[in-house]
N, C-alpha and C positions, 0 to 999 in steps of 0.2 A: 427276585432282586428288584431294587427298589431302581428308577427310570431317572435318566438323567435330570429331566425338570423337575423331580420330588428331591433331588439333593441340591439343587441348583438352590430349591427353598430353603432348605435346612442350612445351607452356609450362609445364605443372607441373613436368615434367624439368628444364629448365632453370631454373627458382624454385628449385628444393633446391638443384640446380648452385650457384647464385649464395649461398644462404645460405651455404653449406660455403666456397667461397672467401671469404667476406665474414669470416667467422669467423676462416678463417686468416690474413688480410689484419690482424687486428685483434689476434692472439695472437704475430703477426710483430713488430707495433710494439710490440709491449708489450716482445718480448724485446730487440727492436733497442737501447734504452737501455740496458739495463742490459750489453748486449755491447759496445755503443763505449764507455761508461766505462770496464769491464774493460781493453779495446785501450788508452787513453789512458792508464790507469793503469798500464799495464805500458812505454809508453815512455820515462820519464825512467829507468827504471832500467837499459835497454837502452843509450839514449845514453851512460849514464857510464860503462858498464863498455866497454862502446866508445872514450871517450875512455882510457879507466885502459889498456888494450891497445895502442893507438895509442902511451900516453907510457912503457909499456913496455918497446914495441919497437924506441923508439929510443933509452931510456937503456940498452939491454943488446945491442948490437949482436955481443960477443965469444955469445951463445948466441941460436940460435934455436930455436924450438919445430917440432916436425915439421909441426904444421898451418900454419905460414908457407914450408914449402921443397916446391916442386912437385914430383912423381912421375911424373918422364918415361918410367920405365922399362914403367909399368904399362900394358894395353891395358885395363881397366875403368875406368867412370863409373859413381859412382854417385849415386842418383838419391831427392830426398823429397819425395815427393808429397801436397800438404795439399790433401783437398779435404772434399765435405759427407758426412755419412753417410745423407741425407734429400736428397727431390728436389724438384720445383717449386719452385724461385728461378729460371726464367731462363734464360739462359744461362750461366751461372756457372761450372759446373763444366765445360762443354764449351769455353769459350773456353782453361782452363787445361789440359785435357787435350789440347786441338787444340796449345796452345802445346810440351806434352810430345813428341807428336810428331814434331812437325819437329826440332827436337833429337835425337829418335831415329833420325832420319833421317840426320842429320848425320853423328852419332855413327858411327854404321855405314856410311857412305861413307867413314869415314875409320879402319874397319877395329879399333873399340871394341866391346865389349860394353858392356851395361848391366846393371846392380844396384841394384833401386828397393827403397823402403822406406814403402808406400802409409800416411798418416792419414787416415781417412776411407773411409766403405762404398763411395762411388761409385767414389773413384781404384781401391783394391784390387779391383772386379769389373772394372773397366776393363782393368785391368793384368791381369790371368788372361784376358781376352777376345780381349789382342793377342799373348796368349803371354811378356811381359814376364816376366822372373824374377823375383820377389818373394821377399827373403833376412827382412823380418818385415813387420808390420801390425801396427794400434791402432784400431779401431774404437768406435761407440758411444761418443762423449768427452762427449755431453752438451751442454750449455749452459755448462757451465762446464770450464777447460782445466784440464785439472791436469799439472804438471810431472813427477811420479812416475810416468807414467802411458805419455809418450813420450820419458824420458830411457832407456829396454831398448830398443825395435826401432832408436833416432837412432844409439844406441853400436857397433851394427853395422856399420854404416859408417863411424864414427870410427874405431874400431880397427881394421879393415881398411887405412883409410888412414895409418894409425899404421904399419902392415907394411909399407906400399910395393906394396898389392894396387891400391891404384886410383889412377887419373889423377887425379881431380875429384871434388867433389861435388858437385849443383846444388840448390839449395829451388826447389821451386815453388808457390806458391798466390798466391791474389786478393787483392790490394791496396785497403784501404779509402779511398778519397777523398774520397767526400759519399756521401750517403744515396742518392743518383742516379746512382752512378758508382763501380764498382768494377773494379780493374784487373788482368788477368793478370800474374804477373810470376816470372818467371825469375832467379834470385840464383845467382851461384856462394859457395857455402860452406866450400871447401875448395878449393886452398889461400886464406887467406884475402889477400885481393890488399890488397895497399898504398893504394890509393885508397880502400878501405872503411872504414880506422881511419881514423877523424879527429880527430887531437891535439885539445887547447885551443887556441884562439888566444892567438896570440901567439907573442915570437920566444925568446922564452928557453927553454930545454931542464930536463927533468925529471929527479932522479936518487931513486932507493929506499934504504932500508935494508933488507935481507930478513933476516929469521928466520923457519926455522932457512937456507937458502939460495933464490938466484933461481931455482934448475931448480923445487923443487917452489913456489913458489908461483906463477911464472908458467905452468907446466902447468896445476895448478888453476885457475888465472883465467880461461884462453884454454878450456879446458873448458867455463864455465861461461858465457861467451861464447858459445860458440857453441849451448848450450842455451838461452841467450836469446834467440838467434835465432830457432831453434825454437819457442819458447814464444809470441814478436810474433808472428810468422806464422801461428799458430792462434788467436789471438788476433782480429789483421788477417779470416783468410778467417772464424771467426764471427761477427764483425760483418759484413763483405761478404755473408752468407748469409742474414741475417735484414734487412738493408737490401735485397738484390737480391728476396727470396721479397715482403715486404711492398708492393715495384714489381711483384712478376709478379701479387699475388694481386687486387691495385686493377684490373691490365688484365683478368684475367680476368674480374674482378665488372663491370665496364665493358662488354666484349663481352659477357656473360652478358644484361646489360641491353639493347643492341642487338638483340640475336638475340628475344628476347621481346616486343619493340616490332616488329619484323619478323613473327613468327608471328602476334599479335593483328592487326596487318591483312591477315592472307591470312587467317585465321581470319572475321574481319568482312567480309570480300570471298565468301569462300563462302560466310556465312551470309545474304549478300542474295543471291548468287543464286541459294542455295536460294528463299530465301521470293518473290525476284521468279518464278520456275518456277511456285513452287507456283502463284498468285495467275495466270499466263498459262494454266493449266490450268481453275482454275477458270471465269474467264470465258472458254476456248473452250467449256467443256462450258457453260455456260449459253447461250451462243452457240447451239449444238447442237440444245438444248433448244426 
């Protein structure tokens, strides 16, 4: 049985334990707001350029843009992986990467390579771990996303798939739904499928004037599209990150507390039955006596 000074350590261990997560349980919440604003603020402007794409694509049916015509010919996928560049949150980043995976798997039962494009420190050691090819990386993004930042490594895989180099692209990161629930999610981003533009409602049809013509502004558009895409999604997995870490930090400070309520009574359990020992000692020897 382990001696009253060897638990006297282990509760002060676990005390610092507990501040240090309490701390970051508390520098979590703080940054959680001001990341789901950022996320909410960035989606109406998603949605409309969504919509403006959607009434594009069907006021201009005589041209399409390469990123709406799929690439049969190519055997590459390729692949952008958003995750944290920091750990305890969770399961967060292992539920997206498990999700990565199986997709990987897929892929290569059906005789693809793959071309990933990791944001985030965890995905990129990840991806050098499984041997993944990594064509670029953006780490260290901060708290705050910036678009300058991941429109170089995204454009890699646009223009390849502008060449007719790849099959597909897919986004993957964690989707934000409450403070309590964040979701893996797998998007294909290229070609961009018909179901994902979603017109205005209603039934009447849309038509443009372009200047100077519709090739180059609907290029630009759908460009800028799909770097919105990119941008919610890192948006979505920072919030997801500092929502999931401020749920891991609570449990641990929780368990922390457990575990010290557990040690002080095995602590006060050996400390009677030292003092009952001592005390059976003493009146045998007076006994003795």
């Amino acid at each position: 049985m382990a001696t009253g000074k060897e638990i006297r350590g282990k509760i002060k261990s676990v005390e610092n334990t507990k501040k240090i997560t309490k701390a970051m349980e508390m520098v979590a919440a703080s940054k959680m707001r001001k990341a789901q604003d950022r996320m909410h603020a960035a989606r109406p402007y998603s949605d409309k350029i969504r919509n403006i794409a959607a009434n594009l694509s069907r006021a201009n049916p005589e041209y399409t843009h390469p990123f709406m015509v799929k690439q049969d010919g190519a055997k590459k996928v390729g692949f952008v992986i958003v995750t944290t560049d920091k750990g305890l949150c969770g399961g967060m980043n292992t539920n997206s990467l498990r999700l990565t995976t199986a997709k990987f798997r897929e892929l290569e039962a059906e005789g693809k390579t793959v071309e990933t494009v990791a944001i985030g420190n965890k995905g990129f050691g990840f991806l050098n771990r499984v041997g993944a090819k990594v064509v670029a990386h953006v780490t260290h993004l901060g708290d705050t996303p910036h678009l300058e930042k991941l429109i170089g490594p995204v454009k890699v895989l646009l223009d390849a798939y502008q060449e007719g180099k790849l099959d597909a692209v897919y986004l993957v990161y964690t989707k934000f739904i409450n403070t309590m629930k964040q979701e893996a999610t797998l998007q294909q981003l290229l070609p961009l499928a018909s179901d994902s533009l979603v017109a205005d409602e209603g039934t009447h049809s849309w038509d443009y004037i372009y200047e100077p013509d519709v090739q180059s502004v609907v290029d630009e558009l759908l460009v800028r599209y799909v770097e919105a895409l990119i941008y919610q999604a890192v948006a979505e997995n920072m919030a997801s990150e500092q929502s999931a870490r401020m749920v891991a930090m609570k449990a641990a400070s929780d368990n922390a507390g457990n575990v010290i309520g557990e040690l002080k009574l095995v602590y006060n359990k050996t400390r009677q039955a030292a003092i009952t020992k001592e005390l059976s000692e003493i009146v045998a020897g007076a006994a003795a006596v």
